[in-house]
C-alpha positions, 0 to 999 in steps of 0.5 A: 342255862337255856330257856328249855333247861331252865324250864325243866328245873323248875319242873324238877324243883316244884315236884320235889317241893310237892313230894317234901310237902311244901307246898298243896294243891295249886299253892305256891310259886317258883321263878327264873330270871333268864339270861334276857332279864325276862322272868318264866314264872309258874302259871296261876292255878297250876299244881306243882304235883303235874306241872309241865314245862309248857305251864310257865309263863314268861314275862318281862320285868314289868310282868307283860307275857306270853304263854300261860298266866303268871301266877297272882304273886309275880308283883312279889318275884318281880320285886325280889329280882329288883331288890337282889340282882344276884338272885337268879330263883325264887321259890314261894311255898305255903309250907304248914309249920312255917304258916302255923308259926307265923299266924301264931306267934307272929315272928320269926320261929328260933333257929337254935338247932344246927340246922338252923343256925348253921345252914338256914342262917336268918330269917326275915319276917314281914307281917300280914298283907294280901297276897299278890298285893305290892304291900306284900311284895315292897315288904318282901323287898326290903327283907331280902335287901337287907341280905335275907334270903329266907322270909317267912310272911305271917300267915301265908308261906316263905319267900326264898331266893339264890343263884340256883335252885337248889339253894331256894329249895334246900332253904324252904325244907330247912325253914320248914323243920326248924319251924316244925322243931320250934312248935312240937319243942314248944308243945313238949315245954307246954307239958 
């Protein structure tokens, strides 16, 4: 896939993220690693509701670049093109239950819908380190070494990885209504 083609499905990709609120205000991050082992990258403090192709930056494996800023989590991409060389996307998202989950329960919610089990299979978990810290980015490492391709990080969002962007995507909407199932489940065994 060229630069320009790769440019606009990122596009396509933070937009449906925003339409399926998986993501708010300027949170959230979505990255390529193009066929020169550069990496484009959406830019620090960019909306994914009018993110544009210009508003990516490109950067090289050791985060130098040009073009906009890269967002404050590259250390986090840059570790999981190191970690898994059959990922090509990586898609960060902030989505509500997955956070609320993590923050509160401190694991990974149960996947025991057929969604979950069958489609989004498992989930890592990393407890809670700063954003756009190594710490973060080591931790999120190790789980997708491990073959995770979903990780939830307490109180902050999903990490989801693959060879297209549609697999990154279509795991962040699954992990997230299997979160939003685990907590109203567990809200209605409160009753």
């Amino acid at each position: 896939m060229s630069e320009a083609a790769t440019r606009d499905a990122i596009v396509a990709c933070c937009r449906a993220l925003w339409d399926r609120r998986l993501t708010f205000g300027t949170s959230g991050n979505v990255s390529a690693r193009l066929d020169d082992a550069r990496l484009l990258i959406t830019s620090s403090g960019a909306s994914f509701r009018t993110l544009e192709a210009g508003d990516l930056a490109r950067v090289d494996g050791a985060g130098a670049g040009e073009g906009a800023q890269p967002s404050t989590e590259l250390p986090l991409h840059v570790a999981a093109y190191a970690a898994r060389p059959d990922v090509r996307f990586v898609v960060h998202t902030h989505p509500t239950f997955c956070v609320v989950w993590s923050k509160c329960a401190k694991t990974v919610f149960p996947r025991d819908t057929v969604g979950a089990r069958e489609t989004l299979g498992p989930v890592g978990y990393v407890g809670f380190f700063p954003p756009g810290s190594a710490e973060l980015a080591d931790a999120m490492a190790a789980q997708l070494r491990e073959g995770f391709d979903t990780v939830l990080m307490e109180r902050h969002g999903l990490t989801t990885v693959g060879g297209d962007l549609e697999r990154p995507f279509n795991l962040a909407d699954l992990a997230e209504e299997a979160a939003r199932i685990a907590y109203l489940s567990r809200l209605l065994e409160v009753t």
